[in-house]
C-alpha positions as CSV (number, residue, x, y, z in Angstrom):
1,X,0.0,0.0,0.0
2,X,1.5,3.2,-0.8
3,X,1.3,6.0,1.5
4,X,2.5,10.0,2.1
5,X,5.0,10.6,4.5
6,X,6.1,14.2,5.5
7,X,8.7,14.6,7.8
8,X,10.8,17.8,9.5
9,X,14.7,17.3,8.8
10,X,17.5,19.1,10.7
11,X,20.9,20.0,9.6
12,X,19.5,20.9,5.7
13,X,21.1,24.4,4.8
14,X,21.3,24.7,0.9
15,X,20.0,23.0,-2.0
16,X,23.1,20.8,-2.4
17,X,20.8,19.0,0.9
18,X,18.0,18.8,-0.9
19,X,19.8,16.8,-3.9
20,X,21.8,14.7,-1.0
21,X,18.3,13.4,0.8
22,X,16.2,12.9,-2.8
23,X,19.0,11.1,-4.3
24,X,19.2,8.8,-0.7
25,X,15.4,8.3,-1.0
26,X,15.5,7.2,-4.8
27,X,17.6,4.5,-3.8
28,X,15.5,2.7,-1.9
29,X,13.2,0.4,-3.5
30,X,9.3,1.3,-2.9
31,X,10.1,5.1,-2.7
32,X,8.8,8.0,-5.1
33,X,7.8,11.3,-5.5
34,X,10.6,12.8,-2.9
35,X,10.5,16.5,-2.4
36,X,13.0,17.8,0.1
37,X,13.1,21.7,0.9
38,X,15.7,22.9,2.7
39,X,13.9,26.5,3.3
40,X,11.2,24.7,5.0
41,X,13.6,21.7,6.2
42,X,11.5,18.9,5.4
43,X,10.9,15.9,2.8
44,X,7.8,14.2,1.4
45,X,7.6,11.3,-0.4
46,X,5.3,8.7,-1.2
47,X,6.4,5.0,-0.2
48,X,5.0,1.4,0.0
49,X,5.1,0.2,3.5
50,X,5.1,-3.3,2.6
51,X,8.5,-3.0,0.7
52,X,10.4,-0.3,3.1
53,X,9.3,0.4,6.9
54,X,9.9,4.4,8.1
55,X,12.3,3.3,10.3
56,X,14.6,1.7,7.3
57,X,13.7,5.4,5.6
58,X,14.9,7.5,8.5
59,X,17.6,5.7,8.9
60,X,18.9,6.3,5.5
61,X,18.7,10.1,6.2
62,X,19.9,10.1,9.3
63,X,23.0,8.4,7.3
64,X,23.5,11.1,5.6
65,X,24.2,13.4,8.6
66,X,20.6,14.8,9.4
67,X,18.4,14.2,11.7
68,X,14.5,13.6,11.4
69,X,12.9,15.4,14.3
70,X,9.2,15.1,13.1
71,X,6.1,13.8,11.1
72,X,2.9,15.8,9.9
73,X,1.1,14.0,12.5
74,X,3.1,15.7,15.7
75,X,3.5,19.1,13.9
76,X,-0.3,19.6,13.6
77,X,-0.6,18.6,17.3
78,X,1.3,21.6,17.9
79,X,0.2,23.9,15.6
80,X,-3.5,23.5,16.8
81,X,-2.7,24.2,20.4
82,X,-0.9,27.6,19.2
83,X,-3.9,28.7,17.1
84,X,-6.0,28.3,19.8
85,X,-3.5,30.1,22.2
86,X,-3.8,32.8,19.1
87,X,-7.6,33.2,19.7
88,X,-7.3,33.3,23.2
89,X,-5.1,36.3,23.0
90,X,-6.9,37.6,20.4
91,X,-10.1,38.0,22.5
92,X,-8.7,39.3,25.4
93,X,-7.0,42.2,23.5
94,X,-10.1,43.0,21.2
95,X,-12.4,43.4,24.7
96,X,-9.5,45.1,26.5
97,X,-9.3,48.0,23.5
98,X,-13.5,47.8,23.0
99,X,-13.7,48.3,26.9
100,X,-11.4,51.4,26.4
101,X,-14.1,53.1,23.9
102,X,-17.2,52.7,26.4
């Protein structure tokens, strides 16, 4: 079964980076449509995980000399606790300057 994996990457700096983890990835049997992107320091690809399991996949890159801090999964954990933090904020300062008018 083939499936979309996204996954944050430290240590990428340039596009040479980029090339280095693609061309890692398109070695491995079962693995396509890699995009690394070294301003957003992260990969996706597309894999089968009954040919290669994530762990054989990070391991490659982490061969490489970077290291895989995250997937989609953990980030959107976080990024829904800070938008709710956001409106939180939001409504307290919107009352405080409305409260200031009356």
């Amino acid at each position: 079964m083939w499936v979309r994996s996204f996954f944050y990457i430290e240590g990428m700096t340039c596009l040479n980076c980029e090339t280095k983890i693609e061309k890692a990835l398109l070695e491995i049997d079962g693995v396509k449509n890699i995009k690394a992107n070294f301003l957003g320091s992260h990969v996706t690809f597309i894999h089968n995980n009954k040919i290669n399991k994530i762990g054989n996949i990070i391991q490659t890159i982490e061969s490489r000399g970077y290291t895989v801090k995250g997937s989609e999964e953990k980030v959107k954990r976080k990024t829904n606790i800070s938008y709710v933090f956001t409106i939180i904020i939001s409504i307290y300062f919107l009352y405080y300057m409305v409260s200031y008018f009356l």
